[in-house]
N, C-alpha and C positions, 0 to 999 in steps of 0.2 A: 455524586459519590455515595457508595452505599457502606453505613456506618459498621456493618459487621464485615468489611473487606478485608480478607484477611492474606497477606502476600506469603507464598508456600515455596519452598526448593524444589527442587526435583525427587528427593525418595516421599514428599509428602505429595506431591501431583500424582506419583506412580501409585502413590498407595490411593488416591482418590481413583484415579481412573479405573483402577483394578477393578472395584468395586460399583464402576455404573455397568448400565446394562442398556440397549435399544437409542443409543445417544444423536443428538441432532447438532453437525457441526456447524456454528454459523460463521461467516465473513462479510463484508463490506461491501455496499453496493460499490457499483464500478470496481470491479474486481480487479485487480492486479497480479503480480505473478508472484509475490510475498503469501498475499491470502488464500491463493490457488495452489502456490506448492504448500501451504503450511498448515493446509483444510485437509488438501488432500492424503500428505503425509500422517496426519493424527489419525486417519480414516484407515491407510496401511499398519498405523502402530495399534490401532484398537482390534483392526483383524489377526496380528500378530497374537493378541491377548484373548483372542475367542468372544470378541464383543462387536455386535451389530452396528453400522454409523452409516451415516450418512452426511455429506456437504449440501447447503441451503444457501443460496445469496438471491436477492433480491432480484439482479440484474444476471444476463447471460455472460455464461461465462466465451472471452474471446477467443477466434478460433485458433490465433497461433498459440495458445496452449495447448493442443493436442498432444502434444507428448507426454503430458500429466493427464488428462482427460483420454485417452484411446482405453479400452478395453475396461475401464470403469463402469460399470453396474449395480445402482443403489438399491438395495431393497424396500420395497415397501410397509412401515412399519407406523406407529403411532410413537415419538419419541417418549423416552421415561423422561429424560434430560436434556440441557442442552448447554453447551460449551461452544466457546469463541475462540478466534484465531484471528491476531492483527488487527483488531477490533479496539480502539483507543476509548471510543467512547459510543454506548448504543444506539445512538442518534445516528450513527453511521451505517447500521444497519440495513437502511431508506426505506423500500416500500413491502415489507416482507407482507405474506398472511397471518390472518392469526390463527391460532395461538402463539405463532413465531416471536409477533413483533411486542408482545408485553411479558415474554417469556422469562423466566427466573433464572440467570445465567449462573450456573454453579462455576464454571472453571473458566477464564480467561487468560489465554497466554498472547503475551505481548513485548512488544521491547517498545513500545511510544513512551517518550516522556511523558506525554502528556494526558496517558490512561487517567480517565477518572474515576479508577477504581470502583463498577458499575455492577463485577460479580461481588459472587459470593468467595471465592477465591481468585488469586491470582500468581500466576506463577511467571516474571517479569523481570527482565533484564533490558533497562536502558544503553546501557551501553554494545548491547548487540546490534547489527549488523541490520539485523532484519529478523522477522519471527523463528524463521527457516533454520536461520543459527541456535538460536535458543531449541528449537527442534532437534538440531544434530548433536547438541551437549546432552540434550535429557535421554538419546537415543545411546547414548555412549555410556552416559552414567547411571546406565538401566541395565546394558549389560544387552540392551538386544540388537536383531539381526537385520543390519544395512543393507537391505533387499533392492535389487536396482532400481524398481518401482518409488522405493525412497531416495534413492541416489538421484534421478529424475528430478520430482516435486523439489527436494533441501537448494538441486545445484540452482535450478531457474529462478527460486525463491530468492537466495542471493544473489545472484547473477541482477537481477531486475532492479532489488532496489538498492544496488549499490550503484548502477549506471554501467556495469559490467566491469564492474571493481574499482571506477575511476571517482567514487566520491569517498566525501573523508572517512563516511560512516563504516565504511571498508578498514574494519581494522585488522589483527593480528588473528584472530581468533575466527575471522571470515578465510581467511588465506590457507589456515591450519585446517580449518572444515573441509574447505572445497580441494585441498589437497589430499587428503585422504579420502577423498569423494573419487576423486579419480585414479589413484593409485588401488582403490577399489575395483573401479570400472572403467578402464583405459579405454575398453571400448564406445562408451556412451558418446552420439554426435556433439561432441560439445562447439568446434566450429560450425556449425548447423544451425544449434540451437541459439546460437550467438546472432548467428545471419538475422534467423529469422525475429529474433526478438528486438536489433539495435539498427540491425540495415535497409532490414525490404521496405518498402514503402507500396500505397495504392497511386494508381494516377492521382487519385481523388487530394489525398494526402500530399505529393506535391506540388501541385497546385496548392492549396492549402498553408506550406510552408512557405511558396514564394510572395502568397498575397499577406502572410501575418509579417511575414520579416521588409517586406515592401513597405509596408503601414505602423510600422514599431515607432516608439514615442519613447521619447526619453524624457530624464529629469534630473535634479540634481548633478548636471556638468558630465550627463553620460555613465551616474555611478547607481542609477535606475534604468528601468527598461520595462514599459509594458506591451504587450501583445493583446489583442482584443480580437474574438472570435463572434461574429453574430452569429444569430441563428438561422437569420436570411443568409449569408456567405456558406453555411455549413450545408444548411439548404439546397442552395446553388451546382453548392462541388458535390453534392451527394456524399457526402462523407458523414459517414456512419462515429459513434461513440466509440469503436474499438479502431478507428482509424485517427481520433485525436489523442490514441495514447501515447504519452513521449512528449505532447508541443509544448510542455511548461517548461523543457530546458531549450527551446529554443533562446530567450531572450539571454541565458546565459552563454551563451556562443559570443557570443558583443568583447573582446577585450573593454575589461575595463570596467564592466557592470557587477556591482553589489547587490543587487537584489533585483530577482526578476518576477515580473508578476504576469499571470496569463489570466486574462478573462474569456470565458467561455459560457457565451448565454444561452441559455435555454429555452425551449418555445412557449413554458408558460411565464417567459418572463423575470424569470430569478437566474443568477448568477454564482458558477460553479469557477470560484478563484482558487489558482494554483500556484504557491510562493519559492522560491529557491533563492539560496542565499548563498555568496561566496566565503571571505575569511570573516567578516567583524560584523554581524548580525544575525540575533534568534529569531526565523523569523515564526516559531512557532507563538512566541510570545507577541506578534503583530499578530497573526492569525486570531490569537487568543481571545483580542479586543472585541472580533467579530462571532464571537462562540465559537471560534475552531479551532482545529490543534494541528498537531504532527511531531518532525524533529525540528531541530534547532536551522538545521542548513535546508530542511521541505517541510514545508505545511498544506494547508487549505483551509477554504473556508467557504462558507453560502450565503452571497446578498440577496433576499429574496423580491427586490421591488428595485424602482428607479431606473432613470432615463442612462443608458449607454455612457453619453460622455458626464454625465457626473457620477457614475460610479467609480469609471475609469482616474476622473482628477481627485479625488475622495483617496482613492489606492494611494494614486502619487503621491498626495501629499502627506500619508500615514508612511508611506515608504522613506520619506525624506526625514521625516522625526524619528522615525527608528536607526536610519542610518544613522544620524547625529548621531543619537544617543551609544549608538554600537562603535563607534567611532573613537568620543568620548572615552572610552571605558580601560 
């Protein structure tokens, strides 16, 4: 946490922002469609305002974003500044260059609980939906112009991390967004954009889905659920990182299952865990144990060593005590 954090509304973000110049937006590696509409979107609102920017993520961005990404062209500049988007914690950042990765983050907007407050400002609503919402209030309570390019990045932005409107995080203020998103732009593919982000699948993928859901392991009387992905399997299926996006809600498919956990190992070795939670568990707060975060209903977290199946029994049994305790309560 950094001790001069200081958490700002929206006329005092607007009046910050006003006043950068040559800005470097950054987001997360493993990009998602939150930090990619909500990189992106800042990137239309500072052209809006006659200010140069740019998006920077560690990792490539995936290609069924193209609808956010078509006709995008960064300029090349040396940043004055640099600002975050969906950015919980800078460690999230992952393999940037530098001057990127030890950069002094003036502005970070967020809705993660469990932001560690890592700018220098923050302009931060938990209880939003996803970054994107928090984007679409400040864009309202600013007074400026809902350009379709924005309607694009806000809708997929929500769209994605609410599971296409079917998790809790989906509340009131997501519904009012994206209804005026479209009553904006009737015409925007929104069944399209839906297809391509909730439906399509690769062969690779599944494949992929029928060998994790094959080999799923329960615990706790069926009210856990983990999935384990090698890196030899991933190998195998040729499946690429933008074709494992989506598999952490596999294990919640399960009636019945409280808490699902996806392990997905990497080839040097260390392990990218992915948590979801149904009614009566934070699982941000088990994430937490392991230096990670997120929300209360998703998280993640990084093992960086150990043998497959004792990572995996390690999970279960962290998962079983939080059950209880969430149970409890």
């Amino acid at each position: 946490m950094t001790e001069s954090c200081k958490i700002i509304g929206c006329g005092e973000a607007f009046s910050l922002l006003h006043q950068l110049r040559d800005v470097n937006i950054l987001i997360h590696r493993s990009p998602d469609g939150d930090c990619i509409g909500g990189g992106y979107a800042l990137y239309h609102i500072l052209r809006q305002l006659g200010i140069r920017s740019r998006v920077t993520c560690a990792d490539p961005i995936p290609p069924q974003f193209h609808d956010i990404t078509d006709g995008v062209t960064f300029e090349d500049f040396t940043p004055a500044c640099h600002v975050s988007v969906d950015v919980a914690d800078r460690k999230l950042f992952g393999d940037l260059p530098d001057p990127d990765r030890n950069a002094n983050i003036l502005l970070c907007i967020d809705h993660h609980i469990s932001n560690t407050r890592y700018a220098r400002n923050l302009h931060w609503d938990p209880e939003a939906s996803a970054a994107c919402e928090v984007l679409f209030r400040f864009i309202r309570a600013q007074k400026l112009t809902l350009t379709r390019e924005l309607a694009v990045c806000l809708y997929i932005g929500m769209a994605t991390d609410t599971g296409c409107f079917q998790y809790s995080n989906a509340g009131a203020g997501c519904f009012e967004a994206v209804a005026e998103i479209k009553r904006a732009f009737p015409d925007l593919p929104y069944a399209r954009i839906n297809r391509e982000m909730f439906v399509l699948k690769t062969p690779g993928r599944i494949a992929l889905d029928a060998n994790l859901m094959q080999n799923i392991r329960f615990a706790a009387d069926g009210r856990v659920a983990l999935i384990f992905a090698s890196a030899e399997l991933l190998s195998r299926l040729q499946v690429t990182d933008d074709d494992t996006d989506g598999i952490a809600n596999l294990p919640m498919q399960v009636r019945g299952v409280e808490i699902g956990i996806t392990v997905k190992q990497k080839e040097d070795g260390s392990y990218r865990i992915s948590l979801r939670a149904g009614d009566h568990v934070d699982v941000s707060a088990m994430a937490k144990r392991y230096d990670g975060g997120g929300h209360v209903k998703a998280a993640g977290l990084t093992i960086h060593s150990g043998m497959p199946e004792a990572v995996c029994a390690e999970l279960l049994e962290t998962a079983k005590e939080f059950l209880t305790a969430g149970q409890a309560q």
